[in-house]
Each structure stands twice: as C-alpha cells, then as structure tokens.
N, CA, C and O of each residue as an XYZ file, in Angstrom:
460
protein
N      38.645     33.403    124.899
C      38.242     33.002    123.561
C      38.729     31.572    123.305
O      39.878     31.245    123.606
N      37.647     30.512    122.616
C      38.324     29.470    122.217
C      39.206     29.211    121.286
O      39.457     29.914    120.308
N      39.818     27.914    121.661
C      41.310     27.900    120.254
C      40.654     27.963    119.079
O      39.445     28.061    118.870
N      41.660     27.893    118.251
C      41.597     27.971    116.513
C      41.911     26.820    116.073
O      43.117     26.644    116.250
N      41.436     25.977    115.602
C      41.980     24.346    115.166
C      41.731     24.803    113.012
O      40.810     25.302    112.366
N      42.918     24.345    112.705
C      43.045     24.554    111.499
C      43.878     23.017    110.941
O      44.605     22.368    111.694
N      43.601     22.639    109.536
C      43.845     21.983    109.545
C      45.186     21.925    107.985
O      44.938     22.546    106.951
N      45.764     21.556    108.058
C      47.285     21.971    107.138
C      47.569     21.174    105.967
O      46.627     20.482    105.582
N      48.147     21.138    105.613
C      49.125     20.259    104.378
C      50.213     20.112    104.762
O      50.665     21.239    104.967
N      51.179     19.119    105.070
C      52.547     19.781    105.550
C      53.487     18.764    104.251
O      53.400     17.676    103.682
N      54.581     20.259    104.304
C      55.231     20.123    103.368
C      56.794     19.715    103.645
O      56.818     19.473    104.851
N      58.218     19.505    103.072
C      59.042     19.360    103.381
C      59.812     20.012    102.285
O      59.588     19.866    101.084
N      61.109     21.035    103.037
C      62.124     21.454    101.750
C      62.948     21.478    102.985
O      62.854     21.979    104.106
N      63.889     20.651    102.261
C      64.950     20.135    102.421
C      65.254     20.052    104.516
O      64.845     18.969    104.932
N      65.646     20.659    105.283
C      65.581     19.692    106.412
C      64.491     20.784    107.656
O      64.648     20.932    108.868
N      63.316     21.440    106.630
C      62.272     22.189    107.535
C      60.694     21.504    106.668
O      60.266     21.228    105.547
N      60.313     21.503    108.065
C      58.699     20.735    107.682
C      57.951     22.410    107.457
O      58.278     23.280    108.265
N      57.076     22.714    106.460
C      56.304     23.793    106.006
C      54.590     23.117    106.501
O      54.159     21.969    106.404
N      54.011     24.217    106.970
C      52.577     24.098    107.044
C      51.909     24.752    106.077
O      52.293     25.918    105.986
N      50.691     24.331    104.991
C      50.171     25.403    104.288
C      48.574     24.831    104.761
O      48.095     23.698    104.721
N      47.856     26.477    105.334
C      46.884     26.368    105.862
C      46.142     27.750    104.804
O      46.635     28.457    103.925
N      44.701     27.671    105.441
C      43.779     28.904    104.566
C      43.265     28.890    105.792
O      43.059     27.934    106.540
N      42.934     30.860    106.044
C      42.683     31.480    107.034
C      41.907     32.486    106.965
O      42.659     33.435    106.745
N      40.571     32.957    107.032
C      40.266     34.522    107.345
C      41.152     35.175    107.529
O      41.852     35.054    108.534
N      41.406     36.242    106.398
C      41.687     37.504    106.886
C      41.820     38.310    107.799
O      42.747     39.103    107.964
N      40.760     38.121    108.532
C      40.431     38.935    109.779
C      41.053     38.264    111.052
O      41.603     38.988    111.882
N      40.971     36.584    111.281
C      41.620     36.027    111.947
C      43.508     35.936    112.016
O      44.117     35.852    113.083
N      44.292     35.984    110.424
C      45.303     35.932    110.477
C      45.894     37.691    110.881
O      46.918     38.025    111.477
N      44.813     38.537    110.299
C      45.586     39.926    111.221
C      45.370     39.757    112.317
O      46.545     39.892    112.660
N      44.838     39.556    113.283
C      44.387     38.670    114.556
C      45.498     37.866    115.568
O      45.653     37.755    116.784
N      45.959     37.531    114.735
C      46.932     36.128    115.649
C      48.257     36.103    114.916
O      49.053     35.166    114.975
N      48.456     37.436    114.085
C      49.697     37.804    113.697
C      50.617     39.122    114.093
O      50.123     40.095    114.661
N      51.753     39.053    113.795
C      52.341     40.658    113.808
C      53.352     40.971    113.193
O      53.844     39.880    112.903
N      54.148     41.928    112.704
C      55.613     42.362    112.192
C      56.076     43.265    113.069
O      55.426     43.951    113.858
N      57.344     43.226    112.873
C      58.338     43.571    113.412
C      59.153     44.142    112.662
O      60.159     43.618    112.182
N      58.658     45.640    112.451
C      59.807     46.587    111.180
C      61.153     47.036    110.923
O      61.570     47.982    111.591
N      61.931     46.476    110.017
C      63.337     47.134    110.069
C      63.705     48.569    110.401
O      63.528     49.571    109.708
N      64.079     48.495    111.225
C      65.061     49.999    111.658
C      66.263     50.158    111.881
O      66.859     49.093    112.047
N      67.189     51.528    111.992
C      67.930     51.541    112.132
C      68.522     50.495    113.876
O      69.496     49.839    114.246
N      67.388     50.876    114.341
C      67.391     50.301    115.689
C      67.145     48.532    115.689
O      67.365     47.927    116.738
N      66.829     48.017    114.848
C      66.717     46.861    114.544
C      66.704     46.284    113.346
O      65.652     45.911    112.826
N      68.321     46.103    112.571
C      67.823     46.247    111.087
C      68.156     44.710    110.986
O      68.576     44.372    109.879
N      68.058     43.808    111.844
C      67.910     42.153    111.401
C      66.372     41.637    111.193
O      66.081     40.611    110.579
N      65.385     42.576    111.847
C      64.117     42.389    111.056
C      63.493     42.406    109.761
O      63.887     43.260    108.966
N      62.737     41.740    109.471
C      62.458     41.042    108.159
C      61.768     41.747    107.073
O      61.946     41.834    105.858
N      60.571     42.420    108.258
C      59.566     43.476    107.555
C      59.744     44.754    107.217
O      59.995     45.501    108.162
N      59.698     45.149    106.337
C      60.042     46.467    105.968
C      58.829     47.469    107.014
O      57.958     46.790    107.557
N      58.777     49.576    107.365
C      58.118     49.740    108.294
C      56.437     49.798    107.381
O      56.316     50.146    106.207
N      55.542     49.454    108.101
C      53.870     49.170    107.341
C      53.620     50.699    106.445
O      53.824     51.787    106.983
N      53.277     50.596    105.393
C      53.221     51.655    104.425
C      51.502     51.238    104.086
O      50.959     50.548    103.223
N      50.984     52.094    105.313
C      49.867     52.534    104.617
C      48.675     52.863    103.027
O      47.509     52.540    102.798
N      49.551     53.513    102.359
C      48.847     53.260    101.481
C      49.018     52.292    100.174
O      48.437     52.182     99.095
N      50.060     51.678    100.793
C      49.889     50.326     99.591
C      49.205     49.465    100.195
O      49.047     48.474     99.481
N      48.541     49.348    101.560
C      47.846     48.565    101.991
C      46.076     49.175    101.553
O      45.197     48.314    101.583
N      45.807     50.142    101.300
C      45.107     50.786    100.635
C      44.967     50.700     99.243
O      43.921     51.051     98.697
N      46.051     50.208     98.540
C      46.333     49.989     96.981
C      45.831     48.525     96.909
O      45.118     48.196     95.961
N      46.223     47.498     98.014
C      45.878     46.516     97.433
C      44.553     46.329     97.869
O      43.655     46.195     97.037
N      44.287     46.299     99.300
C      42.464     46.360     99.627
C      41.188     47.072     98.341
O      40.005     46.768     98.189
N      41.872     47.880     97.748
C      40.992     48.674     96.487
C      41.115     47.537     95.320
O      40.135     47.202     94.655
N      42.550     46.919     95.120
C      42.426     45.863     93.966
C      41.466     44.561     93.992
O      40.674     44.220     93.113
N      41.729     43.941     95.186
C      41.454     42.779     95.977
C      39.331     43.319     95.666
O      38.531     42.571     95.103
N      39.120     44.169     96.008
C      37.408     44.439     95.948
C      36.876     44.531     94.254
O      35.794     44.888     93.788
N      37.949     44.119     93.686
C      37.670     44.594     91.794
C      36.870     42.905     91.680
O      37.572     41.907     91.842
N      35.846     42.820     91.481
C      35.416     41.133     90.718
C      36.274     40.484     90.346
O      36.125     39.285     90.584
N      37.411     40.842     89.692
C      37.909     39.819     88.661
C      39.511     40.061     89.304
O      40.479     39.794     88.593
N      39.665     40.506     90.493
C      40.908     40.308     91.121
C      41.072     38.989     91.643
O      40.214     38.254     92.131
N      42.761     38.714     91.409
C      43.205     37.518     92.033
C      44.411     37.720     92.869
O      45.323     38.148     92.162
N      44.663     37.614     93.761
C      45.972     37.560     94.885
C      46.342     36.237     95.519
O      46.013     35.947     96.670
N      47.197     35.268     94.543
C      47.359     33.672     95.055
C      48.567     33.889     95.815
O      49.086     32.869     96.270
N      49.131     34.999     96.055
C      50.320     34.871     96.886
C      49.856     34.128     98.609
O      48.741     34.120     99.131
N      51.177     33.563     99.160
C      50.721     33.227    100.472
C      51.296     34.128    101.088
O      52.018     34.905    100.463
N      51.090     34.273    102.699
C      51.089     34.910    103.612
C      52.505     33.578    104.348
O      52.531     32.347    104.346
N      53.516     34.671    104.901
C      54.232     33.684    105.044
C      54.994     33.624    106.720
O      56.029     34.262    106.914
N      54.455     32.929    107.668
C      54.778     33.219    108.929
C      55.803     32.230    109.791
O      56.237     31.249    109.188
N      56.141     32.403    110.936
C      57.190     31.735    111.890
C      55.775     31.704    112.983
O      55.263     32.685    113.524
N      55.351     30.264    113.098
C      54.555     30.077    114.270
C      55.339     30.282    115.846
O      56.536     30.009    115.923
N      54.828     30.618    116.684
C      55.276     30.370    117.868
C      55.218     28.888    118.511
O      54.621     27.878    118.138
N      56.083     29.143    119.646
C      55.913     27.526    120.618
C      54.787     27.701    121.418
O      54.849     27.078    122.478
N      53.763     28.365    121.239
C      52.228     28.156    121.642
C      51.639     27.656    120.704
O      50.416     27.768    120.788
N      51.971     27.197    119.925
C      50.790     26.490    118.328
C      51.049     25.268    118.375
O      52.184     24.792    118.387
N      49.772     24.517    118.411
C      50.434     22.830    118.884
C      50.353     22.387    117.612
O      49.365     22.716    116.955
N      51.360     21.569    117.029
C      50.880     21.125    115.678
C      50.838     19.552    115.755
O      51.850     18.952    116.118
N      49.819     18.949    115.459
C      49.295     17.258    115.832
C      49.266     16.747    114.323
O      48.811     17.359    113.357
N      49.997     15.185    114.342
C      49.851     14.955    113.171
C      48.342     14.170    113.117
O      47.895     13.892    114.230
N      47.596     13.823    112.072
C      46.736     13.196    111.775
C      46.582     12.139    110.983
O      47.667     12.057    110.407
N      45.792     11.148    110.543
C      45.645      9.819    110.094
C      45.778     10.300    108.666
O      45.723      9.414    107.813
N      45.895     11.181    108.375
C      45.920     11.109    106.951
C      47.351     11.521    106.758
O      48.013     12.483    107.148
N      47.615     10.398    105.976
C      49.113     11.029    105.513
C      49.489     13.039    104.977
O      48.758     13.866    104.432
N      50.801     13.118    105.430
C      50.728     14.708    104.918
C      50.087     15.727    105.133
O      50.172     16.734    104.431
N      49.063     15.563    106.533
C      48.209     16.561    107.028
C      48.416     16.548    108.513
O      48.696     15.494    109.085
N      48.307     17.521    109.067
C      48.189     18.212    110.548
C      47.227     18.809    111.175
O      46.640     19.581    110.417
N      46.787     18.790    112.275
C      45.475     19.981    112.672
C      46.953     20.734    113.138
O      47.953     20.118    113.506
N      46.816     22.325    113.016
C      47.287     23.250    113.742
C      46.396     23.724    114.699
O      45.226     23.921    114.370
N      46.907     24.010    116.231
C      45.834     24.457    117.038
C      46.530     25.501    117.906
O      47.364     25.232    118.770
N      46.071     26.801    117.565
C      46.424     28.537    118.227
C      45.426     28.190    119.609
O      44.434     27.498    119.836
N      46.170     28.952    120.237
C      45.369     29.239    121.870
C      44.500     29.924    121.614
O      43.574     29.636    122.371
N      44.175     30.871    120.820
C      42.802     31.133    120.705
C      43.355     32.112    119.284
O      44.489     32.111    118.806
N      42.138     32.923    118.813
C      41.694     33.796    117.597
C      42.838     35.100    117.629
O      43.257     35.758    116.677
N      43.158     35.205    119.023
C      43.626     36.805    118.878
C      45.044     36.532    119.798
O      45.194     35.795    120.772
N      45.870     37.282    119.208
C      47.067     37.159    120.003
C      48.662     36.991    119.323
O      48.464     37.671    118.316
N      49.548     36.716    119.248
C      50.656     36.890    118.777
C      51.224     35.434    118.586
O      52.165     35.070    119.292
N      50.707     34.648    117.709
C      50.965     33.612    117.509
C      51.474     33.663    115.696
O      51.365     32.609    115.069
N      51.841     34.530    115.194
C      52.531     34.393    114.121
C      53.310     35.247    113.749
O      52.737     36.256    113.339
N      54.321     35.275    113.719
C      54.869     36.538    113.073
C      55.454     36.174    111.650
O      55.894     35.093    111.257
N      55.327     37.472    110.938
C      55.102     37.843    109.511
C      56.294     37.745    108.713
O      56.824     38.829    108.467
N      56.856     36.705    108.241
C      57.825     36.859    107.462
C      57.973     37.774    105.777
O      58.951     38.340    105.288
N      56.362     37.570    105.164
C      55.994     38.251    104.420
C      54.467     38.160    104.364
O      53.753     37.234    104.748
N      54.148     39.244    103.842
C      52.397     39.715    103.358
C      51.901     40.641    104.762
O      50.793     40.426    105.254
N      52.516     41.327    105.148
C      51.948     42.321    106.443
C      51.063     43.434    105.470
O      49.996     43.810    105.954
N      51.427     43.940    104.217
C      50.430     44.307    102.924
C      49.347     44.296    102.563
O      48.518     45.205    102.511
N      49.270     42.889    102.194
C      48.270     41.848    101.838
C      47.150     41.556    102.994
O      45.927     41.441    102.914
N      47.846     41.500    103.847
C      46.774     41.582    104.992
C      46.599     43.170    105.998
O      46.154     43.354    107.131
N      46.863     43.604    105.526
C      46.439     45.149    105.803
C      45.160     45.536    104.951
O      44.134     45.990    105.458
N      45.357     45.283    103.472
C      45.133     45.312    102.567
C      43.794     44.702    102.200
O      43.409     45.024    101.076
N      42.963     43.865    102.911
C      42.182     42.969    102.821
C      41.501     43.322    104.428
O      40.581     42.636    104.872
C-alpha cells in the first residue's frame, strides 16, 4: 500500500514540537493502536476498550446536529517521517503506508471506535 502524506500545523509547548493533523476515521483506526492498563501492565495509558461506549458515541456522532471537537491524541513512531515545509509552521507528515502501527493512542481509542 502507498504512504499517507498528511500535511500538519506544528505546534510548540514548552520544549516538545506538537503536530495537529485531520484524518479519516477509518485511516486513523488503521495506522493506530492502544495498549490497555492491566494489572500486568499498569504504566499504560489506555484504559481496557469498553465496547459499548464506543457504541454510545458512534450513535451520538450519526445525530445531525452532533459535534465531537475533541482531538485524538497520539505518540507517532520512528517510521513517520516528518519534513518541514516552505511555509512557516507547517510539516508534511508521511506514514509508510494506510495500515499499520504507526500511532499509538494516548487518548480517543472511544472516539475512534465510536465513529
């Protein structure tokens, strides 16, 4: 599959550069994943995937007059090339391709269940 070239905003708080990109749905469950707290691993971030609130919000999200401005909030991997560009404050981000484990989920594993 060919790469994913996306193109960013990049941001700065305090001594970490932030990317804010917009993504299909279908592509960011795609090229994302979580990693659920357990007893067996309780330094993970994500709580374990609860089904039917991902069902709660996919039913809201289909209402006309729903809005969900939250972001989706990930740790790219060292496979994501990020290139700066001529325009000040912008980046192309570029994934090895559509599908694969190139983000993991700091928050919104929900939200994108959910959708």
């Amino acid at each position: 599959m060919a790469e994913l070239k996306v193109e960013a905003q990049v941001l700065k708080q305090n001594d970490f550069t932030l990317y804010s990109f917009a993504l299909n749905s279908k592509v960011i469950k795609q090229i994302s994943y979580a990693l659920p707290r357990t007893t067996d691993a309780p330094e993970e971030i994500q709580r374990i995937r609860n089904t039917p609130r991902c069902k709660e919000i996919g039913e809201y999200v289909r209402k006309p007059d729903s809005v969900l401005p939250n972001s989706i909030v990930v740790n790219l991997s060292d496979d994501v090339l990020i290139e700066p560009t001529a325009i000040l404050d912008r980046a192309t981000v570029t994934f090895p391709s559509e599908e694969g484990r190139y983000a993991y989920l700091l928050d919104g594993q929900h939200r994108i269940g959910g959708f």
